[in-house]
N, C-alpha and C positions, 0 to 999 in steps of 0.2 A: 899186128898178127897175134902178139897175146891174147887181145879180149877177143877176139873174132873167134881164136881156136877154142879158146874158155868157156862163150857163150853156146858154141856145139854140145855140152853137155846137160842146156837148158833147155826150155820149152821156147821162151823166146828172152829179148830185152829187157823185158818188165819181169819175168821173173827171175831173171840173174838179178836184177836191182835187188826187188825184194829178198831174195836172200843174202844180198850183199850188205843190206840195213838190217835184216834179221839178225844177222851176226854179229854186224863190227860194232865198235865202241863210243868212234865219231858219226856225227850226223853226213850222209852225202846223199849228196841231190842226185836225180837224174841225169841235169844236165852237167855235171862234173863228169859224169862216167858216160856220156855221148862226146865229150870233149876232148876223153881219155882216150875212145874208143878212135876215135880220129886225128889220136896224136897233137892236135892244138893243146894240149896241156902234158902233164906226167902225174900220176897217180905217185899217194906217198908210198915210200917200201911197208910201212903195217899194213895198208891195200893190199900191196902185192900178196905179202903173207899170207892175210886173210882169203886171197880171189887161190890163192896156192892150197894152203887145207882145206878148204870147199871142193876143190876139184880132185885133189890125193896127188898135187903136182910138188914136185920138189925145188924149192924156192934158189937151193944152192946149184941145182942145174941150169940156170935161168942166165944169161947172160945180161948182167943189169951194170946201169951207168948212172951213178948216183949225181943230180944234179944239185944247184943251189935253191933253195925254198920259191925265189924269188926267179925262178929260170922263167923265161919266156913272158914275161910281163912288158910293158910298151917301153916303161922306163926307160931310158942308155941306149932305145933306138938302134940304129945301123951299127955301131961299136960295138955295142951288147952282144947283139946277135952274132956279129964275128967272132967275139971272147968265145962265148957261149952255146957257139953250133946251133941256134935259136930254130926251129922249125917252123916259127911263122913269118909267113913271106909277109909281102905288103898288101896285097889283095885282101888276105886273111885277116890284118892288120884293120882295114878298111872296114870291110864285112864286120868285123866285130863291133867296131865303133858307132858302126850304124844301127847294129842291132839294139846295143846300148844306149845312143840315142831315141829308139823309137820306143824302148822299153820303157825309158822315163818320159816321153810326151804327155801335155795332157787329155791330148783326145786318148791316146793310149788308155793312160789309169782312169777314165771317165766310162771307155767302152767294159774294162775287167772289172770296175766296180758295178756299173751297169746290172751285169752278168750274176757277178756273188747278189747280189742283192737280189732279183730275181728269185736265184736259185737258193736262195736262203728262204725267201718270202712260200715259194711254193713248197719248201720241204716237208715232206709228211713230220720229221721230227719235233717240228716248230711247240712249243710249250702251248700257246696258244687256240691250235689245232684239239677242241675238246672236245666236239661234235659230229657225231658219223652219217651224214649224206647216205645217200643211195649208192647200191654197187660198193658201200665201207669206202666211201670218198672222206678225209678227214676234213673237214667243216670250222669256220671261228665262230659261229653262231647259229645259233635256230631260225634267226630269219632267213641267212642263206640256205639252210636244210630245207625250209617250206618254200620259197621261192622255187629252188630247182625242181622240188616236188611237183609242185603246181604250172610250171613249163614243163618237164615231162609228161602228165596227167595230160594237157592239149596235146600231145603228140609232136611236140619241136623236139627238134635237134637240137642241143645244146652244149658248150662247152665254157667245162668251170674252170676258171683262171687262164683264158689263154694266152702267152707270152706274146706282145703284140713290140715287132722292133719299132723305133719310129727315130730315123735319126741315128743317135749315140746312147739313144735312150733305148727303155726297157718299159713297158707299160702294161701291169696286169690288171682289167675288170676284174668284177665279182665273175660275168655271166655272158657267152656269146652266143647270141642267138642267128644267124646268118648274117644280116647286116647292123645289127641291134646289138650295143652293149650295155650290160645292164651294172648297177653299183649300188649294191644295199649298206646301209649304215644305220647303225642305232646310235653315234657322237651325238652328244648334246652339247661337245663345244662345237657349233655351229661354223661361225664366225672362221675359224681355221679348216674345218673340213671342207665347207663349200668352197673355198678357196683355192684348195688344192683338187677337190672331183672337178673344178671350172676349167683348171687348164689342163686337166687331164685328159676330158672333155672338149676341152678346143685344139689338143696336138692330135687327137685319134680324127677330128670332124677335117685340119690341115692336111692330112695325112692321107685321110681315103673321101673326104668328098660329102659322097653324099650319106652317111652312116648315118646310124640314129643312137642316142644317148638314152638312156633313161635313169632316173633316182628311184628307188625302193628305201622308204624312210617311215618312221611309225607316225601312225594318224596323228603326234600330237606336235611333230615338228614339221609336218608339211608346210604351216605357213612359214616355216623359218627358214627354210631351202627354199634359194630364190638362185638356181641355175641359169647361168648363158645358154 
């Protein structure tokens, strides 16, 4: 009932957090204060304090029950929780354990790295990003700026970087033209890029069929790219 009637004085969840981090002194996560919010845990009393002068609530009005650091953890099991008035059932118990379970799996950390990496690669901030496309698209090269130019200029449809799932995986071309993806590179270590545009190349051709790949490379390494 604390955070519920507390949170009435916010716009929503996410901004009670953020002023709950703008404030305090220790770091707390979201999901401490959805944990809180739902009784599976206890907020420390500096929380309380702090969630108390935020709102202009008086911390000494408060009917509080000061537990041990260590309240409600799995430790000491069924004993525990009698000592201790434990408010997580077995269900809850379960639930958790699962979640913690699938949080460290490694399809888990393979799909969230996936992701960041993706979302890293496409980020306007990126260092590397030093050239401006058409539309102020941020660009790693002038081949890709005249590339895209010159498929616009015929009149395609085009789309630069698009996040393609495949799998567990995460696969960005340079260039998607309908069914046609396109990869420009100016590496002149050969020997490793072809390698990796090939099976980049053979999970998008596994994936949907009948696609078409293509290499954009300068005139003087064409003989050296020798694609599946």
């Amino acid at each position: 009932m604390f955070f519920d009637e507390t949170k009435q004085q916010f716009k929503n969840w996410s901004n009670f957090y953020d002023e709950l981090s703008k404030n305090g002194h220790a770091r707390v996560s979201f999901r401490q204060l959805r944990r809180w919010r739902l009784g599976q845990a206890l907020p420390t009393l500096t929380v309380v304090e702090l969630i108390c002068h935020l709102t202009g609530q008086d911390p000494k009005k408060l009917a509080l029950t000061l537990r041990s650091p260590n309240w409600g953890q799995r430790q000491g099991g069924l004993t525990k929780a009698a000592k201790y008035e434990c408010n997580l059932t077995l269900s809850d118990r379960i639930r958790g354990g699962r979640m913690t379970g699938k949080s460290q799996s490694i399809s888990h950390l393979r799909t969230i790295g996936s992701i960041g990496g993706s979302n890293s690669a496409k980020s306007h901030g990126n260092p590397h990003r030093q050239v401006f496309g058409p539309d102020g698209i941020r660009m790693f090269n002038d081949m890709e700026r005249e590339v895209m130019m010159r498929i616009i200029r015929e009149g395609l449809e085009v789309i630069y970087e698009p996040v393609i799932k495949v799998g567990l995986r995460r696969l960005i071309p340079d260039f998607q033209v309908g069914s046609t993806y396109i990869e420009c590179t100016c590496d002149s270590q050969v020997r490793v890029k072809a390698r990796r545009l090939g099976e980049k190349f053979r999970l998008l051709r596994g994936c949907f069929g009948s696609v078409k790949c293509l290499l954009v490379t300068l005139p003087k390494l064409v003989p050296r790219y020798t694609l599946p």
